[in-house]
NUDOFI-592579 format. One line per 4 residues: their letters; for each residue y negated, x, z of C-alpha. Coordinates in steps of 0.1 Angstrom, whole numbers, plus 5000, padded with zeros to 4 digits. Each point is the difference from the previous one (the first is absolute). Last residue first. Layout:
N
A> Y,X,Z  ...
END
This chain:
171
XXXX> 3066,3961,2602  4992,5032,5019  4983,4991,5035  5019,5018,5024
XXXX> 4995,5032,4985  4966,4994,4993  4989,5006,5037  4964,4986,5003
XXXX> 4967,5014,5015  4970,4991,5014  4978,5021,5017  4968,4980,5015
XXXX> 4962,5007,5004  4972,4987,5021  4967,5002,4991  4971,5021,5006
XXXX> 5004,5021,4966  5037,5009,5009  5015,4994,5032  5028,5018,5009
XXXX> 5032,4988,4994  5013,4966,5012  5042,5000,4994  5030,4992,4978
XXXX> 4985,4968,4991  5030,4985,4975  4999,4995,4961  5019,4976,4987
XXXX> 4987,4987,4968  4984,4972,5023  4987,5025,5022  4984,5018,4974
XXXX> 4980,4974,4985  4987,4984,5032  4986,5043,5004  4983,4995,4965
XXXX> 4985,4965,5009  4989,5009,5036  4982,5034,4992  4975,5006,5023
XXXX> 5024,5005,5024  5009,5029,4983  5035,5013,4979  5021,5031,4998
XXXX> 5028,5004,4981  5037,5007,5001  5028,5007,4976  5035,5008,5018
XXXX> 5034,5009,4983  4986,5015,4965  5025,4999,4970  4974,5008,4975
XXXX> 5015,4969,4986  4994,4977,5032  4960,5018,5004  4994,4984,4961
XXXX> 5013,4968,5015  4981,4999,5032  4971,5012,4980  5003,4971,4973
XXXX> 4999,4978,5028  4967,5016,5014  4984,4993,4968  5017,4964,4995
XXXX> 4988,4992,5034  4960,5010,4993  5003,4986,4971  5010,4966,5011
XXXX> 4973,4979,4984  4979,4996,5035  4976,5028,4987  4990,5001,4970
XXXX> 4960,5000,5000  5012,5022,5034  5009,5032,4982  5031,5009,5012
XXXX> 5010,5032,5022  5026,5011,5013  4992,5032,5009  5032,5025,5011
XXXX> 5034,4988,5003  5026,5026,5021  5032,5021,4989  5015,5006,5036
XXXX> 5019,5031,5010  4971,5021,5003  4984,4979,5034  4971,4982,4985
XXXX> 4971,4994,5025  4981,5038,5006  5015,5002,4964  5030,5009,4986
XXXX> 5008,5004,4959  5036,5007,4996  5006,4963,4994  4991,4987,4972
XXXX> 4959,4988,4998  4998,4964,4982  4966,4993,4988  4985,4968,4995
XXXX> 4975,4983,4980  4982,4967,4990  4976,4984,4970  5003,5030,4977
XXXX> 4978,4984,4967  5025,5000,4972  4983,4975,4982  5028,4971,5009
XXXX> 5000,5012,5036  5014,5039,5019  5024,5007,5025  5003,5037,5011
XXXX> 5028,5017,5014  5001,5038,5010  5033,5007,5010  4986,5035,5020
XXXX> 4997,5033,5003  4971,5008,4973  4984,4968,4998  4997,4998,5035
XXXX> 4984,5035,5002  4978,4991,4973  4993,4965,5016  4985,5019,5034
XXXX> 4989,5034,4984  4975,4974,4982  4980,4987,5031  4987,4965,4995
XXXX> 5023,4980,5022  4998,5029,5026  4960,4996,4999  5000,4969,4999
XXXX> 5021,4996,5032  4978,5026,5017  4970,4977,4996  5013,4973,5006
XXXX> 5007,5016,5029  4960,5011,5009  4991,4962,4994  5022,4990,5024
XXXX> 5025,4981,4983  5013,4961,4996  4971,4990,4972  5014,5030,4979
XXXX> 5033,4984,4999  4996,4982,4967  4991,5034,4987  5034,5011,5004
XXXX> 5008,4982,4965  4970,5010,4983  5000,5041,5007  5037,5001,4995
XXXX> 4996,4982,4967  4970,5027,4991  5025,5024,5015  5031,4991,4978
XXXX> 4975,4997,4972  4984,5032,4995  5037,5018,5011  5015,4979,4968
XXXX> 5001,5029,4978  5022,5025,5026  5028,4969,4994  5012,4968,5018
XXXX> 5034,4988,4985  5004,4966,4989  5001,4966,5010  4985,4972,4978
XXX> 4982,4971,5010  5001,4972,4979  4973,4970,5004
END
């Protein structure tokens, strides 16, 4: 199979959330029923992806029929949150759909990230990760990532900032 990496786009916003929708959904069994509920509504929410799509790398990989099997979205810095200081570009919703997981998506999306954030010249790129999410946050660490501390926890679970300093890492 060939998976091709291209730019995500206003016409994809169907299918970024319905991939959302099915990747996430493996957590369902994990949640209260009332934050599954809040998760799909923030996974289905449109001002989400638009704003994404408007202010960030957005990256999409799609299969051989150009079916978008992952996603993620690279915010410069500029753009603070309650979690992202403004000096740090950050990586938003990684997200694979899990027919294909274990096929390195997940890495070469985050990869491509790190080396889209290297060319904006960024310093620091964080993200945020659950402990729901044992592949995605095994991923970071091996790319480098660090736990720079707990934050608050977010749908009853706990929640850790990563982040990593890309001006040590240039190759």
């Amino acid at each position: 199979m060939d998976i091709t990496i291209r730019q995500a786009t206003y016409n994809d916003l169907k299918d970024l959330k319905n991939l959302a929708i099915k990747s996430w959904g493996q957590f369902q069994p994990n949640l209260t029923v009332e934050n599954w509920q809040k998760l799909q509504n923030s996974l289905t929410d449109d001002k989400t992806y638009k704003e994404l799509l408007d202010k960030s790398h957005s990256i999409v990989a799609t299969n051989d029929t150009d079916e978008i099997i992952g996603m993620a979205f690279l915010v410069p810095k500029g753009n603070p949150t309650e979690i992202y200081d403004k000096e740090w570009c950050y990586i938003r919703f990684v997200t694979v759909d899990p027919n294909y997981g274990g096929q390195g998506i997940g890495r070469k999306l985050t990869n491509i990230c790190i080396d889209k954030a290297r060319q904006d010249n960024e310093k620091i790129i964080a993200l945020h990760t659950s402990e729901m999410m044992d592949t995605a946050r095994h991923i970071y660490e091996s790319l480098g990532f660090k736990i720079l501390k707990e934050i608050d926890q977010r749908l009853g679970k706990r929640y850790w900032l990563y982040k990593l300093d890309i001006t040590d890492n240039n190759e």
